[in-house]
C-alpha positions as CSV (number, residue, x, y, z in Angstrom):
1,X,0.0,0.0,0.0
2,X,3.0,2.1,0.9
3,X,3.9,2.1,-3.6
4,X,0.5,2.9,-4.3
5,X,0.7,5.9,-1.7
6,X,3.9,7.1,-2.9
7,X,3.4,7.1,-6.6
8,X,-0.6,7.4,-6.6
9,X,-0.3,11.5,-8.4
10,X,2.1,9.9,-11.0
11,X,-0.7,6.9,-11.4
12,X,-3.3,9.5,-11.8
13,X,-0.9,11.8,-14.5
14,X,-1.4,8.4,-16.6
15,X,-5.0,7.9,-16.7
16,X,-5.7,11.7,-17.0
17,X,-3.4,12.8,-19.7
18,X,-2.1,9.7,-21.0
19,X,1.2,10.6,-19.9
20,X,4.6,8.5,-19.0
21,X,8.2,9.1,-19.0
22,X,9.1,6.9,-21.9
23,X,10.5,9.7,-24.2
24,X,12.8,10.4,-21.0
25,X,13.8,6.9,-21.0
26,X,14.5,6.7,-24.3
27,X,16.4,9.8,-24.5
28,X,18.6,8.3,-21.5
29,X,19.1,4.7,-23.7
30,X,20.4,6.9,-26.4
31,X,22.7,9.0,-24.5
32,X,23.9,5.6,-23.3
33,X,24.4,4.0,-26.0
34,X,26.1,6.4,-27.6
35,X,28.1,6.7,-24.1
36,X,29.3,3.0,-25.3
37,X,30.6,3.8,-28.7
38,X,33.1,6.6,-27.8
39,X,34.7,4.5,-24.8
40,X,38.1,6.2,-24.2
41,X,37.7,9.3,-25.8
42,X,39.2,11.8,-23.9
43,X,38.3,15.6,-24.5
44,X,34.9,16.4,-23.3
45,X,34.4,19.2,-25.4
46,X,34.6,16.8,-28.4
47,X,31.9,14.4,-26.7
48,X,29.6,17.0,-26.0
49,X,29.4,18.4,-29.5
50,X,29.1,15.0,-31.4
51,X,25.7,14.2,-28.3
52,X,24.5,18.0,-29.6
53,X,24.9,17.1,-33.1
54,X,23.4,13.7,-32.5
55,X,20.3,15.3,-30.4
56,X,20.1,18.7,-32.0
């Protein structure tokens, strides 16, 4: 009962508006995978703009 109290306004978001975080989660999936291909790479700055150019 203690889940159902804690999340009950997010339960009600849904079956109002129809609303979830799944373009959240899928942003964070692609930040992570992308995360995984440039292993070792060293300069942020360089990281940073290929995620802007990937998201932009």
């Amino acid at each position: 009962m203690k889940l159902l109290g804690r999340n009950y306004q997010s339960i009600l978001n849904y079956f109002d508006n129809r609303s979830t975080n799944a373009s959240a989660e899928s942003f964070n999936a692609k930040v992570k995978a992308f995360r995984s291909q440039f292993r070792g790479v060293r300069k942020v700055d360089f990281f940073l703009f290929r995620l802007s150019n990937l998201f932009g």
